[in-house]
N, C-alpha and C positions, 0 to 999 in steps of 0.2 A: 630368472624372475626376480624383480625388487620383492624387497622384506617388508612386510606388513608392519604398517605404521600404527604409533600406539598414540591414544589421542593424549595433548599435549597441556587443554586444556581439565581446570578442576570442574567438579560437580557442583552445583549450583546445591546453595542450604534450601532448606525448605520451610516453609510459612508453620505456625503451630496448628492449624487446622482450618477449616474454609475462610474465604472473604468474604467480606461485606464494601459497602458504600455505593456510589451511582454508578459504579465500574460494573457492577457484581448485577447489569441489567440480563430479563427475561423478557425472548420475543413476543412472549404472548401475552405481557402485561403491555409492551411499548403498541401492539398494532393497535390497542384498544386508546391511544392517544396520535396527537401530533404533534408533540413538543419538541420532537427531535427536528422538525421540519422551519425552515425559514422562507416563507411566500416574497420575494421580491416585490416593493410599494412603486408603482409608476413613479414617486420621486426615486426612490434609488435607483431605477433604473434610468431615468433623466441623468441622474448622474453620476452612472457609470458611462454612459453616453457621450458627457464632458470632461470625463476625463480622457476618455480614447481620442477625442477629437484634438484634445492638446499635446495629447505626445506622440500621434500617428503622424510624424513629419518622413517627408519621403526620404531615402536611405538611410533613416534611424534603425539602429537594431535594437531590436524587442528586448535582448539581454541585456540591454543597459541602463533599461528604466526601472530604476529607481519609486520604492513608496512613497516620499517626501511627493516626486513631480506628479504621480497618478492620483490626483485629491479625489478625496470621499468625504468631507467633512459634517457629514450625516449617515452614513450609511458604515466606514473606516469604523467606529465606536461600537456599532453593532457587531460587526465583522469581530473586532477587538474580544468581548465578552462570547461570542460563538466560539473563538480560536480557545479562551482557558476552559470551555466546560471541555471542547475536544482532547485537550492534555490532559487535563483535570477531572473531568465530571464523566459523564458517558459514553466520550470515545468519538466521537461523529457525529453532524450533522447532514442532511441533506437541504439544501439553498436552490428553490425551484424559479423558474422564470426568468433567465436573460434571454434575451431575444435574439437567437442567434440566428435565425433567417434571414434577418433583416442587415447582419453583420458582412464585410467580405472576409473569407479565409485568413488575411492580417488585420483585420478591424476583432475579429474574434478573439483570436491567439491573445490579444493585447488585451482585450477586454478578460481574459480569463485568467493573462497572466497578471493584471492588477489587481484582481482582486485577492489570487494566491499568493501576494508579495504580505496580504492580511494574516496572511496563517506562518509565513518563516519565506527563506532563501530558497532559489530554485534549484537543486545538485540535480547531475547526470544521473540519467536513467539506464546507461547502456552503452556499450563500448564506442557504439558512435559520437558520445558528448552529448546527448540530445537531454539538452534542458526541457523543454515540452513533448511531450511523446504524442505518436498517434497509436491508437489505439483499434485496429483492423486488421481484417483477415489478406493475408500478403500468398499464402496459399501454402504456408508452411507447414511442416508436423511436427508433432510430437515427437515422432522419435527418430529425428531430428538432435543431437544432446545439445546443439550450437542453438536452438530454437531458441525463441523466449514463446509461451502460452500465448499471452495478447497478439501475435502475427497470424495467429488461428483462428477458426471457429470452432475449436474444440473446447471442453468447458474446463476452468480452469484449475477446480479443486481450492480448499482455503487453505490460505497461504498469506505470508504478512511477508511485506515489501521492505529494503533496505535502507529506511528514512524515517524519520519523524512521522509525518504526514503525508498519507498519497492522496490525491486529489483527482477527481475525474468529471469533465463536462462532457455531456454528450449532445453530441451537433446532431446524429439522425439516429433509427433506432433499427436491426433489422428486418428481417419480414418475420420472422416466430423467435421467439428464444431470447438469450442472452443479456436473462435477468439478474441483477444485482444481490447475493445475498451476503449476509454479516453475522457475525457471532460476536460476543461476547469471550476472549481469555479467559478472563477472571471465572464465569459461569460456568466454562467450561470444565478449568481447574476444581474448579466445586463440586460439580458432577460426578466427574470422573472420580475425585479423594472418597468421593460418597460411596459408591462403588465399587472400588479396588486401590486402596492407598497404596500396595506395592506396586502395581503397573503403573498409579504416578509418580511414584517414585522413581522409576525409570525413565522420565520426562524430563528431571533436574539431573541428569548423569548426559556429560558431552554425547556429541552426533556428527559424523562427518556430514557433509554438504556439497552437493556438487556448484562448481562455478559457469559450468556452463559453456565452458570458452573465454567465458571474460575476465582475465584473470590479471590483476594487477602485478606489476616488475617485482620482481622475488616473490612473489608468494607464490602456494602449493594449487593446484586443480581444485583444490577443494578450500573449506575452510570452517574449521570447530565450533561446538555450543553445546550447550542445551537447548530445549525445546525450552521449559519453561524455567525464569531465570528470579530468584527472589533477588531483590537487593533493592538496600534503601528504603523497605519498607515498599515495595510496588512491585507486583509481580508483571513481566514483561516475558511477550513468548514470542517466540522462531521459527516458522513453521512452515515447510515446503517437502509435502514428504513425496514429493517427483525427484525431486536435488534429491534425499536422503536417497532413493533410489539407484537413482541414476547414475551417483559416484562408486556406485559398487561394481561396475565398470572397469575399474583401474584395480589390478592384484593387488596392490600397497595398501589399499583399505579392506579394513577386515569386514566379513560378513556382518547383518544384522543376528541378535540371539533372536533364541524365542520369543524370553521376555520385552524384549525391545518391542518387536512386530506383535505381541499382543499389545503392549501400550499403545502404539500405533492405530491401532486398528478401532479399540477401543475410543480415540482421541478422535477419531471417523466416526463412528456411531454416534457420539456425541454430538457432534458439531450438525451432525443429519435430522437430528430429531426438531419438532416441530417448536415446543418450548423454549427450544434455545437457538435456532435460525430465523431472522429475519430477513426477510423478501421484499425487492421492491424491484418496479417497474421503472427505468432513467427515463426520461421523456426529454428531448429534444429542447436546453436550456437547462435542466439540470446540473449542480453541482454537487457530488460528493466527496467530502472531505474524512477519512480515517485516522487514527492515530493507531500506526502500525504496532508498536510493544502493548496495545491494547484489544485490537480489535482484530478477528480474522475475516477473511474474503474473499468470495467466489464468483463464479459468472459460470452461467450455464450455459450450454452449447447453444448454440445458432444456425438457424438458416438463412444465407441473406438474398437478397434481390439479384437477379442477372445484369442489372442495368450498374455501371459501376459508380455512377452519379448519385445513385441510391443505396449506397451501402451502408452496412453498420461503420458510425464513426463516432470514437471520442478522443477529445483530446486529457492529457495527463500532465501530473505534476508531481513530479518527487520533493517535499521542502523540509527544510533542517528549520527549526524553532529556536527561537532565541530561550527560551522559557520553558525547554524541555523538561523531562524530569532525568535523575541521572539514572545510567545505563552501567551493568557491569562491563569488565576490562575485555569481556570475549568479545563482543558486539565491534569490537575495535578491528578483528579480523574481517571481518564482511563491511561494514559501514567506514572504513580508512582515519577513522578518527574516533574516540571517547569522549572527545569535547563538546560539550552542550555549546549548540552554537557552527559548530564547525566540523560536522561530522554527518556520513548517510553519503549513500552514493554509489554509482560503478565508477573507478577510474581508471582507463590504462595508459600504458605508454601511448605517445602522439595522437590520442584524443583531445578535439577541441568543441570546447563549451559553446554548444548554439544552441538556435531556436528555428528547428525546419517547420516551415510552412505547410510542406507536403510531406506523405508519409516515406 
């Protein structure tokens, strides 16, 4: 039997005691507004319109278009000031209204990938290279350890994505279920110190990770953290406690303690409760855009339609931000880079970078 590995990474310091600012939002004050919401104006949607039309040339790939050639010069400035509150301010927006009925399957991709070219860089989602993901039920499971969540109709639990920014438009919507909810870190963080500062305190002490399968050339099955990470003044959290699970699989990582799985569990309760999950229903032209070190995210189970033309479908975006904020040096093991700018991602050996059309 290999020898149980000792985590290799340090424990992350911790804040002097709870946050504040627009990070540190509560879902029960956000439902009672719509700020967080951007209604698309029939002129932006004109021209979003002309821009797809100018660079939908036949055997152009999608991955090569470029912000400069997809103009928005009314609508780009908007985008501009949505992308810093999403770093910056409260994490997320939702952007209701492209028309995507009206779009074909590559008139869309390009309309969605223009607009996310507004928020950073497209990186790989997953050992295939897949710059645009789909996001539907393929009929996979969970336990499954190769699986990724989105190829299900199983719900996905909150969990923050390996990127800057995830992004999701949804083309149709199932027949019941597989509503979008979000949390607040920072709140979370809060909650929880309010409650029991030594089980969060076991939230900034590293975590093995399972990889899933996807595992880039030299590195381990797994790969280190914390949950919750201070540094530079911004608290930034990790969170997938299926992987935390699921790597316990392999003898070389060692069991969760007690205390661990009670923070855990506790960091569950939290995120459950009314006050600090926000709920919403994607509708068909919807875009939601996350700032992963900020925000966590879930999707509830689903039932979808027999007819497969009608299925639940959305398309996805993983994007690296030029205007990130910085990250500690662990994040570097799971996202292949530290560099604002240039970092976030799965990449492995003889992956190549596209944009499938179909899932």
């Amino acid at each position: 039997m290999s020898a149980v590995v000792a985590p290799k990474v340090a424990a992350s310091p911790m804040p002097d005691g709870p946050l504040g600012g627009p990070a540190a939002w509560r879902a029960d004050e956000l439902r009672r507004s719509d700020e967080w919401m951007h209604v698309l104006s029939p002129a932006e949607i004109a021209e979003v319109d002309a821009a797809v039309r100018a660079v939908d040339v036949d055997g152009r790939a999608i991955a090569g278009i470029g912000r400069a050639e997809f103009r928005l010069p009314m609508l780009g400035p908007v985008l501009d000031r949505i992308r810093e509150d999403v770093l910056w301010g409260r994490g997320f927006v939702l952007l209701r209204g492209l028309p995507v009925e009206r779009y074909s399957p590559r008139q869309r991709a390009i309309a969605y990938w223009g607009i996310g070219l507004h928020f950073g860089r497209a990186v790989s989602q997953n050992a295939m290279g897949h710059l645009l993901g789909h996001v539907i039920d393929l009929g996979r499971s969970n336990d499954d350890y190769t699986a990724r969540t989105y190829q299900t109709n199983a719900r996905q639990f909150f969990h923050a994505d390996s990127c800057d920014i995830v992004g999701l438009l949804c083309v149709r919507r199932a027949r019941s279920g597989g509503a979008s909810a979000i949390v607040s870190s920072v709140t979370v963080y809060n909650e929880m110190l309010a409650r029991s500062p030594e089980l969060t305190a076991e939230l900034f002490q590293p975590m093995f990770f399972d990889r899933r399968g996807e595992v880039p050339e030299g590195s381990d099955p797994w790969y280190e953290m914390p949950v919750f990470n201070w540094h530079a003044g911004n608290l930034s959290t990790h969170y997938v406690r299926r992987y935390i699970t699921s790597i316990r699989r392999l003898p070389q990582v060692p069991p969760l303690t007690e205390a661990q799985v009670a923070a855990l569990d506790l960091l569950d309760t939290v995120v459950e409760e009314p006050h600090v999950q926000l709920r919403m229903e994607l509708e068909p032209g919807d875009m939601q855009f996350l700032h992963n070190p900020q925000i966590l995210h879930d999707r509830t189970a689903f039932e979808d339609f027999d007819d497969p033309a009608l299925r639940r479908h959305l398309l996805r975006l993983w994007l690296c931000a030029e205007n990130a904020r910085p990250l500690p040096a662990c994040y570097a093991q799971r996202w292949g880079s530290n560099t604002i700018g240039a970092r976030g991602g799965i990449v492995v050996r003889d992956a190549i970078a596209h944009v499938p059309l179909e899932p």
